[in-house]
C-alpha positions, 0 to 999 in steps of 0.5 A: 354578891348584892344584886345590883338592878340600878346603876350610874356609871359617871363619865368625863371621857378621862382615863379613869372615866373610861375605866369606869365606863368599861367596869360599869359596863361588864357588870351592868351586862352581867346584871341585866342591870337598868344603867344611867351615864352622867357627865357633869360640867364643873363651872367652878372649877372651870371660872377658877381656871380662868381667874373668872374671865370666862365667856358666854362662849367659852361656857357654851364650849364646855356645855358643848364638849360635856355633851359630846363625851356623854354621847360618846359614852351612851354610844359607847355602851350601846355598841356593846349592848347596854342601853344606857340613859344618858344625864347632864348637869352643871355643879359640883360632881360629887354633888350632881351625883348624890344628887342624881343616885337619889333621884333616881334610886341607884343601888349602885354608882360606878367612878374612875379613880387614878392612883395617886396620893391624896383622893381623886375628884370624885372622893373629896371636893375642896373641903366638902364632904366625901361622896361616901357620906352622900350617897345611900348605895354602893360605890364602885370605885374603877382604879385606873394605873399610870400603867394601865395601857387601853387600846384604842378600840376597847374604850372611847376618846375624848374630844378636847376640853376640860370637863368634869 
């Protein structure tokens, strides 16, 4: 197994983003591994679903609920013993994670992935290059099943909000 002393896990409070959390936290613990949690606001995606009509407020929601899920992540991982730097960006998620794995010199990136046709978010934007392509270390893809049932104690909840 390669020895994995850096890791980012991405977390957007979603199930797959749980799953993703979980999996990064068994193997950063396992590792002794040095781990980062991201949390990106997509505005672009968010202007589009509002056919551009968002507000200073609105915006100010998002930044806000992105900000809650990423505490609730750093908190998450510290209850159950992995002591994790906690990042936050506006952007494109796959760019804002190239861009931070680079930065910071990851050995590895962790993403939640839900089974369905096509790839995920994390995979492909709207046309852009795959993540794969962006990122010099490895990936670990969390593959979270519409029958995968999580009790309410073994991941964390997210507030409302559509974030990325």
């Amino acid at each position: 197994m390669a020895s994995y002393k850096k890791m980012l896990l991405c977390y957007d409070g979603t199930r797959e983003g749980r799953k993703a959390l979980r999996c990064g936290a068994d193997l950063a613990l396992d590792l002794k591994a040095e781990t980062h949690l991201l949390s990106v606001v997509d505005m672009r995606t968010s202007i589009a679903q509002s056919a551009g009509l968002l507000t200073d407020v609105a915006c100010g929601r998002f930044e806000d609920a992105a900000r809650e899920i990423l505490q609730e992540g750093v908190d998450w991982l510290t209850e159950r013993g992995v002591q994790a730097h906690g990042h936050f960006a506006f952007g494109h998620p796959i760019d804002e994670i190239a861009n931070l794995a680079e930065e910071l010199a990851v050995d590895l990136v962790v993403v939640g992935h839900r089974s369905r046709s096509g790839l995920s978010r994390w995979w492909m934007g709207s046309g852009t290059t795959p993540l794969l392509d962006r990122v010099s270390c490895s990936i670990l893809v969390a593959v979270s099943t519409r029958n995968e049932q999580e009790a309410p104690s073994t991941a964390p909840v997210s507030p409302s909000g559509a974030v990325t």
